[in-house]
C-alpha positions as CSV (number, residue, x, y, z in Angstrom):
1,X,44.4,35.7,118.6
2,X,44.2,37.4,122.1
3,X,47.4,35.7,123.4
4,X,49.6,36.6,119.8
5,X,48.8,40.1,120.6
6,X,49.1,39.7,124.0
7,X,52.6,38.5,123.4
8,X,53.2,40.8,120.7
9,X,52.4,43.7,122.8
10,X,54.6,42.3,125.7
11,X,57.6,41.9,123.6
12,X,57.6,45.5,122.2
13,X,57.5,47.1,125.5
14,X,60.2,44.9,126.8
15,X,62.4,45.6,124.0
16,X,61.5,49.5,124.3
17,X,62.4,49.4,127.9
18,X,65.6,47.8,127.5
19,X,66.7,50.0,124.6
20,X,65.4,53.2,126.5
21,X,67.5,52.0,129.6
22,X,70.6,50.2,127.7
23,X,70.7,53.5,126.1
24,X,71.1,55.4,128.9
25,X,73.8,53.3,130.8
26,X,75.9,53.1,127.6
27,X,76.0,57.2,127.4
28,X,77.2,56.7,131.2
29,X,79.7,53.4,129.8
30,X,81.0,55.7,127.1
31,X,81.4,58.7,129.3
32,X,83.7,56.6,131.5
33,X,85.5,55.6,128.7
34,X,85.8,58.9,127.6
35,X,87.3,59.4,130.7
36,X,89.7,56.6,130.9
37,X,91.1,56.9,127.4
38,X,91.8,60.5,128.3
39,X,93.3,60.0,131.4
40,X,90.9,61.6,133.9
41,X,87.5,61.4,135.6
42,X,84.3,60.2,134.6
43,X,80.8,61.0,136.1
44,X,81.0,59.2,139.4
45,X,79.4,61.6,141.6
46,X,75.7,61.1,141.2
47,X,73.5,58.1,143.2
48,X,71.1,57.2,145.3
49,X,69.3,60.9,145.2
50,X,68.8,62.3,149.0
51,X,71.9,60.4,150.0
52,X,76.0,60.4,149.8
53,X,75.7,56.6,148.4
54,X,77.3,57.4,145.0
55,X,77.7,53.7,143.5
56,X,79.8,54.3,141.3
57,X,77.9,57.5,139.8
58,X,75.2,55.1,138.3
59,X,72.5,57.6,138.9
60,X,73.8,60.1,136.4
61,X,71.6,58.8,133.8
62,X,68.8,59.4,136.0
63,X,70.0,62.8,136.7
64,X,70.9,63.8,132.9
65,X,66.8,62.2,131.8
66,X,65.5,64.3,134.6
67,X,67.4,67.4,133.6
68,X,66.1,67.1,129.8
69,X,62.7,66.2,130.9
70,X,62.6,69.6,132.9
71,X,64.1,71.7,130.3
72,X,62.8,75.2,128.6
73,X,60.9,73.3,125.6
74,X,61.8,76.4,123.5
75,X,60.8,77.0,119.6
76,X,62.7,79.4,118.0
77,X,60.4,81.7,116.0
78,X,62.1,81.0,112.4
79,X,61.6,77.7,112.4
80,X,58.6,75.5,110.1
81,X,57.4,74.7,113.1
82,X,55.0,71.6,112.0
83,X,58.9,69.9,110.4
84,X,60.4,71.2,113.4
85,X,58.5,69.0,115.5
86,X,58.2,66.0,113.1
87,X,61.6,65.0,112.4
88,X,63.0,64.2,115.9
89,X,60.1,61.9,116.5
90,X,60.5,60.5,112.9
91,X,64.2,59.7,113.7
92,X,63.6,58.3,116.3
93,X,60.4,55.7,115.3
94,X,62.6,54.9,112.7
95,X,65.7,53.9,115.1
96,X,63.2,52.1,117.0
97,X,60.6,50.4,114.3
98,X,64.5,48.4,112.8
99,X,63.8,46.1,116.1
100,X,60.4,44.5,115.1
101,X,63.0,42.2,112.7
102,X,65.8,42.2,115.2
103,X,65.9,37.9,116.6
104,X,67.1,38.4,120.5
105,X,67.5,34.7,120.8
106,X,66.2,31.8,119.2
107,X,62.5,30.6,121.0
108,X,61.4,30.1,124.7
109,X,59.5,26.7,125.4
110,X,55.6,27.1,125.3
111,X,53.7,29.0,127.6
112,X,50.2,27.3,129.3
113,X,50.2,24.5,126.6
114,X,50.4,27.7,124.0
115,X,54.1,27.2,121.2
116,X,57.0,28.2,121.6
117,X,57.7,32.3,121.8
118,X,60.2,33.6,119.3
119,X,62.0,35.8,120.5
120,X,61.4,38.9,118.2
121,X,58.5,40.8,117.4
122,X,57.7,40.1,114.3
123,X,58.5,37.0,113.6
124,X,58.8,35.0,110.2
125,X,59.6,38.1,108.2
126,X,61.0,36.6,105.1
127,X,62.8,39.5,104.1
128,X,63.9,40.8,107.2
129,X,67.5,43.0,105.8
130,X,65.3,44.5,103.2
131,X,63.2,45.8,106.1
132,X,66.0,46.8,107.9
133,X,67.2,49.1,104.9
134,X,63.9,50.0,104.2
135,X,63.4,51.9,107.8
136,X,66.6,52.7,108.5
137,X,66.5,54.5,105.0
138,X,63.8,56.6,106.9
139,X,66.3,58.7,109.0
140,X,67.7,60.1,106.3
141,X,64.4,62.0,106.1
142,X,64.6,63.1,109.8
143,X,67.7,64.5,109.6
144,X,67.0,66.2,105.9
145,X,63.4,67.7,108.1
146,X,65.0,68.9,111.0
147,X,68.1,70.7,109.1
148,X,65.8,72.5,106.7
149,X,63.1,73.1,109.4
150,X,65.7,74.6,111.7
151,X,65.9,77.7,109.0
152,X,69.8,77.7,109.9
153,X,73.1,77.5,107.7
154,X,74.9,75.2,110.2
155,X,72.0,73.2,110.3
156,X,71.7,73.1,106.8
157,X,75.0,72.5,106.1
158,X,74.9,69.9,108.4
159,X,71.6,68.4,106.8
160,X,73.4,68.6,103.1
161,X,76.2,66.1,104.9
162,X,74.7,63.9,106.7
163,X,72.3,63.2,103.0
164,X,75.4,63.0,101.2
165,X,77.1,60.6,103.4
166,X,74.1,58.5,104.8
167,X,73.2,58.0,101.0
168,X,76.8,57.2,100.1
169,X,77.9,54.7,102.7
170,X,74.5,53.0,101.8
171,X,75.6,51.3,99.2
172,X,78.7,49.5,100.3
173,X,76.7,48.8,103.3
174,X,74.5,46.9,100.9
175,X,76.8,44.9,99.0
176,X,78.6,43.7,102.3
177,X,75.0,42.6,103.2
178,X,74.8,41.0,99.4
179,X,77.3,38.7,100.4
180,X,76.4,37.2,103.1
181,X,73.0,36.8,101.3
182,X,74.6,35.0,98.6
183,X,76.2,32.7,101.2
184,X,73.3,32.0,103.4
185,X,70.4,32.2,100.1
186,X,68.1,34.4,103.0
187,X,67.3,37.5,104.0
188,X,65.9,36.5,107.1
189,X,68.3,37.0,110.1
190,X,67.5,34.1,112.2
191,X,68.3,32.0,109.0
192,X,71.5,33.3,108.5
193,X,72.2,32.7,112.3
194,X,71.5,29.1,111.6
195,X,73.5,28.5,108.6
196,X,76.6,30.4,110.5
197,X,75.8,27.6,113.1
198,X,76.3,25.0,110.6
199,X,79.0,26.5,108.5
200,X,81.1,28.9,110.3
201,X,81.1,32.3,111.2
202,X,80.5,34.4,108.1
203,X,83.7,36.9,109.6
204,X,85.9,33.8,109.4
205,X,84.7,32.8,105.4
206,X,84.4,36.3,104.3
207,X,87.0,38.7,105.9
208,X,86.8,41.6,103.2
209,X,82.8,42.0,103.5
210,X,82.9,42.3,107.4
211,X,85.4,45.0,106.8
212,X,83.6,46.7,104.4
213,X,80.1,46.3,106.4
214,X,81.7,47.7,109.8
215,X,83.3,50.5,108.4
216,X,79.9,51.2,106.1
217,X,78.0,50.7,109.4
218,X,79.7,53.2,111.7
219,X,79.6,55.8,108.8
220,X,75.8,55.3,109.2
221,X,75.6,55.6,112.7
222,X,77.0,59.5,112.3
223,X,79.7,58.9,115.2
224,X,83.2,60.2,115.1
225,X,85.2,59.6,113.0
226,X,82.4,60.2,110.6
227,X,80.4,62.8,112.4
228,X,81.0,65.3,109.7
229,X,77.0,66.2,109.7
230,X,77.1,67.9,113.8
231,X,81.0,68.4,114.1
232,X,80.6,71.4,116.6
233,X,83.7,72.8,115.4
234,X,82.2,73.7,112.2
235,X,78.9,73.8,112.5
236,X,78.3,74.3,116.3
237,X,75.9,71.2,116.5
238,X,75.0,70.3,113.2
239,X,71.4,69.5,112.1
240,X,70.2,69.9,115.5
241,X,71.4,73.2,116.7
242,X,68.5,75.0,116.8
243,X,66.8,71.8,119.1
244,X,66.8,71.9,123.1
245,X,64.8,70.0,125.9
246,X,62.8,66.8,124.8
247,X,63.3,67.2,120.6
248,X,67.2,67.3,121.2
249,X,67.0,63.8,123.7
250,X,65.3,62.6,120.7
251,X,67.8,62.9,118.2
252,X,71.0,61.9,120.7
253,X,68.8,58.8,121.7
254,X,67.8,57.9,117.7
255,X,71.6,58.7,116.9
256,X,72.8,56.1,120.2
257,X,69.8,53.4,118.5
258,X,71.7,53.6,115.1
259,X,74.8,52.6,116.8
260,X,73.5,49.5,118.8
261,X,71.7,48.3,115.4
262,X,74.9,48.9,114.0
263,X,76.8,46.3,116.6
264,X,73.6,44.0,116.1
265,X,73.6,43.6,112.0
266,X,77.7,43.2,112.2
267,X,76.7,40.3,115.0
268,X,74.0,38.6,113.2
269,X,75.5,39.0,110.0
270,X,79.0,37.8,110.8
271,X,80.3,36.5,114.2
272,X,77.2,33.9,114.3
273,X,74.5,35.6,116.4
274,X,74.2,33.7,119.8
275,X,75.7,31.0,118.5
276,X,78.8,29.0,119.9
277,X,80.2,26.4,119.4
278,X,78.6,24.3,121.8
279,X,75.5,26.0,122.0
280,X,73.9,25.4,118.4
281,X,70.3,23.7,118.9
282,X,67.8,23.5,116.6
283,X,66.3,26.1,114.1
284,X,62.8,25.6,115.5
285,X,63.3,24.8,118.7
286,X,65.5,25.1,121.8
287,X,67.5,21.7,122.8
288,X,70.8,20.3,124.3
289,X,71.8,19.5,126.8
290,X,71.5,22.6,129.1
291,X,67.8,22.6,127.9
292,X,64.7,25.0,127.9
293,X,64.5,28.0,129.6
294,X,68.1,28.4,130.6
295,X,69.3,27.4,127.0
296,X,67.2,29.9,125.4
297,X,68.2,32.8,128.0
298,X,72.0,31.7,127.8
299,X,71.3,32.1,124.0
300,X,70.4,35.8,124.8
301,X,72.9,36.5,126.9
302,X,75.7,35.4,124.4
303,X,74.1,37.9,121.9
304,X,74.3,40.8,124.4
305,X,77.9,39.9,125.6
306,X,79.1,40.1,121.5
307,X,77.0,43.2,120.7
308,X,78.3,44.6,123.9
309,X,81.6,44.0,122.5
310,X,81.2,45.5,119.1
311,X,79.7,48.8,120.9
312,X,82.7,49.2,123.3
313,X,84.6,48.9,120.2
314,X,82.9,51.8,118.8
315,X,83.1,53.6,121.8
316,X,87.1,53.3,121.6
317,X,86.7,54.7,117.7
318,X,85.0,57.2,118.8
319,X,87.7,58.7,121.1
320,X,90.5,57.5,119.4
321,X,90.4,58.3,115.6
322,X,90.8,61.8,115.2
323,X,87.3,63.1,112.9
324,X,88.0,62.9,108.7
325,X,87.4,65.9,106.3
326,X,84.5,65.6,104.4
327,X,86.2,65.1,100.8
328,X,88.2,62.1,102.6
329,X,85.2,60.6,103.9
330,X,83.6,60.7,100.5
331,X,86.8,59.3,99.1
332,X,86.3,56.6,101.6
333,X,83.4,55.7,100.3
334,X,83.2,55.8,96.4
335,X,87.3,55.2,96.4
336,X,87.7,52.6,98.9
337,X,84.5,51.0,100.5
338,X,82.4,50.8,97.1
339,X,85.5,48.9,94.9
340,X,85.9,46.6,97.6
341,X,82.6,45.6,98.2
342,X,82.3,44.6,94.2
343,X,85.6,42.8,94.5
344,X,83.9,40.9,97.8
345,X,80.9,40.0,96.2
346,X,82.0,38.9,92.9
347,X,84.9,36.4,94.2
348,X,81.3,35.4,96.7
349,X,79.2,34.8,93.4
350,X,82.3,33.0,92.0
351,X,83.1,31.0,94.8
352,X,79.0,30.1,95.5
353,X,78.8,29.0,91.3
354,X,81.8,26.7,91.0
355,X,83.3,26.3,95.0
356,X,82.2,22.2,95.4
357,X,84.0,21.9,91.6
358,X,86.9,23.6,92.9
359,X,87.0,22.2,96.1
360,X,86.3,18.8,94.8
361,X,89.4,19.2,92.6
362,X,91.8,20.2,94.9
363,X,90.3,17.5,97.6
364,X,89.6,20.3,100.1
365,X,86.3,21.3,102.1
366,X,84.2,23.7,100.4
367,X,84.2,25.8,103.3
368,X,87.9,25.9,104.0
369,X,88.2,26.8,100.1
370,X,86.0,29.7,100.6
371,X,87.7,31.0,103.8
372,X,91.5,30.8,101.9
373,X,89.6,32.3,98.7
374,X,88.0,35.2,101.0
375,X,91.5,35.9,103.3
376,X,93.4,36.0,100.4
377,X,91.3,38.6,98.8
378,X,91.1,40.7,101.8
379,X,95.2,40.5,102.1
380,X,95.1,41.7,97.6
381,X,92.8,44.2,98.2
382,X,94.7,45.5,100.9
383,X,97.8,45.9,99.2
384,X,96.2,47.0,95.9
385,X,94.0,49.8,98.0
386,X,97.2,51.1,99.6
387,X,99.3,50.9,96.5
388,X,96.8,53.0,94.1
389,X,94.5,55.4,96.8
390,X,97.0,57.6,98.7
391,X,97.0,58.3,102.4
392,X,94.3,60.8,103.5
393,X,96.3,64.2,103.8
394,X,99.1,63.0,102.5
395,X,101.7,65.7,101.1
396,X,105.1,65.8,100.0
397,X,107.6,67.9,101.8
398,X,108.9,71.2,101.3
399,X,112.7,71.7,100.6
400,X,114.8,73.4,103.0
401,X,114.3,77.2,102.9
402,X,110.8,77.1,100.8
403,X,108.9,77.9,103.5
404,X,110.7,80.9,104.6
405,X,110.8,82.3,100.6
406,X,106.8,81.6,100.7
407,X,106.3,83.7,103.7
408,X,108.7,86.4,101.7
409,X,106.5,86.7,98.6
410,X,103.8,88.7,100.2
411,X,106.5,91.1,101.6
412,X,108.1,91.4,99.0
413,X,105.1,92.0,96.4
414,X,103.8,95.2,99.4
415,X,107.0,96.7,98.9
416,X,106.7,96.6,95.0
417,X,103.1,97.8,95.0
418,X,103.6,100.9,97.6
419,X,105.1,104.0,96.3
């Protein structure tokens, strides 16, 4: 019992530690690619503090944790002061509490004669997404507390947005998870690794759902272009404008966390995990033939390198998609994401109830019959989806000479009303 919580306790502040720090280096990653997609400088000044060894300006991190840490921590006087203070830390257990379910790798060999050592912190949960909702659902609260706390329109506006679209984008965000449930028959993530192993990556079989879960998932992460809840030119900083110091860290770190869980579902879920194709092994325990220890941390590392990918990805959303109106991200959702997501998962509870009749008939593979079914339906939707929902802003042109009658009217209608 000593050495499970031992282990237990170990793996939490590792994974705290690495998040803490990976967070801090992606601000600086995403800064510099800030920076390169808009064709100037990044931080590159700060680095080895007391010296002019800049390396790069990997220090700035440092510098910008420092800076918060020694910060005014001031409370304005109209605020509920006992929600004011809950809801960053709320947010941000939340963020971190999603990572108890989160599988790193697959196991390490045993330990002193002890078993192998899952690599997550709570392993074995048998209904690992549901937890995942469950918590993450919990930020929605932080957010709601901070913005009403904060006694502040912008703030409350901002509050009243980010409930209306965390709630909304919710539910296609579930029904692209439903699917790949229906697919795998678990809701535990290291099983759905496992069965991706064994049957192909679920992004290859089911197209439509991997679009409709990334899309749902940067909506919940708040980041442009769906940062309608703290876009500062509306609503100077959203739900957090009345925060400074420490509390405001704590919200730009929980809203970072919801971004790299974000690149970590869309892995699991759909581009196999740390799977490749010559790294599959056992669903127990660590084999092949690069064996043990280096197996299981070149298991790890393969995770990394693909959520890596999927948060640089996000990074170039985020300064290359100009931000939506509200009313088109809510069209988005209930006019777009949520129809598509039914379509996905019915054609999935189809294809799971009669696929080996079908395939058998046609004298295909079941799995190749599911990944023709599933691009097919992506490529219908498509077209359907452009055909019947119109482009976001999309208006018909004046005639020649309209406008300049328009901006006569009001001239005209002065001149009528004065004597």
């Amino acid at each position: 019992m000593l050495l499970l919580a031992v282990e237990a306790f170990v793996k939490i502040a590792l994974v705290i530690a690495g998040l803490m720090g990976g967070t801090s280096y992606l601000v600086l990653l995403e800064r510099r690619m800030a920076a390169w997609i808009q064709d100037r400088r990044g931080p590159n000044r700060v680095g080895i503090p007391l010296t002019k060894i800049r390396i790069f300006g990997l220090g700035q991190p440092i510098a910008d944790g420092v800076k918060f840490i020694f910060k005014e921590e001031f409370t304005p006087g109209h605020v509920n002061r006992l929600l004011y203070f809950v809801a960053p830390v709320l947010l941000l257990s939340a963020a971190l509490a999603v990572f108890a379910v989160v599988p790193f790798g697959s196991v390490l060999p045993p330990v002193l004669g002890g078993e192998p050592i899952e690599l997550v912190i709570a392993p074995g949960v048998n209904v690992g997404m549901l937890y995942v909702f469950a918590v993450g659902g919990i930020a929605v609260y932080g957010v709601i507390l901070g913005a009403w706390a904060s006694n502040n329109k912008y703030a409350f506006y901002g509050g009243l947005r980010s409930a209306a679209q965390l709630i909304s984008y919710e539910i296609p965000l579930g029904l692209g998870v439903l699917g790949v449930v229906l697919m795998t028959g678990s809701l535990q993530l290291d099983k759905i690794i496992t069965q991706q192993a064994a049957h192909g990556w679920n992004v290859l079989v089911q197209p439509l759902g991997f679009f409709v879960f990334a899309v749902a998932a940067l909506a919940e992460s708040g980041r442009l272009p769906f940062d309608l809840s703290e876009s500062e030119q509306e609503l100077v900083g959203g739900y957090h404008t009345e925060y400074s110091g420490i509390k405001l860290m704590m919200f730009l770190v929980a809203e970072f966390l919801h971004m790299i869980v974000a690149a970590f579902l869309i892995v699991i879920l759909f581009f196999g995990g740390w799977h490749l194709p010559w790294i599959t092994g056992s669903e127990h325990m660590v084999s092949g033939w690069l064996g043990g220890w280096l197996e299981a941390f070149l298991r790890v590392g393969v995770l990394l390198a693909k959520v890596l990918a999927v948060i640089l990805f996000f990074m170039v959303a985020r300064w290359s998609w100009p931000r939506f109106r509200f009313d088109q991200l809510m069209v988005l959702a209930w006019k777009v994401m949520l129809p598509l997501g039914m379509v996905n998962l019915v054609v999935l509870a189809v294809l799971v109830e009669y696929g080996k009749q079908m395939a058998d008939a046609l004298g295909v593979g079941e799995v190749v019959l599911v990944a023709a079914v599933g691009w097919i339906t992506l490529v219908v939707s498509w077209v359907v989806t452009a055909a019947i929902i119109p482009a976001p802003g999309q208006s018909q042109a004046l005639p020649i000479g309209a406008a300049d009658s328009i901006d006569a009217e009001p001239a005209q209608q002065r001149e009528e009303i004065e004597p």
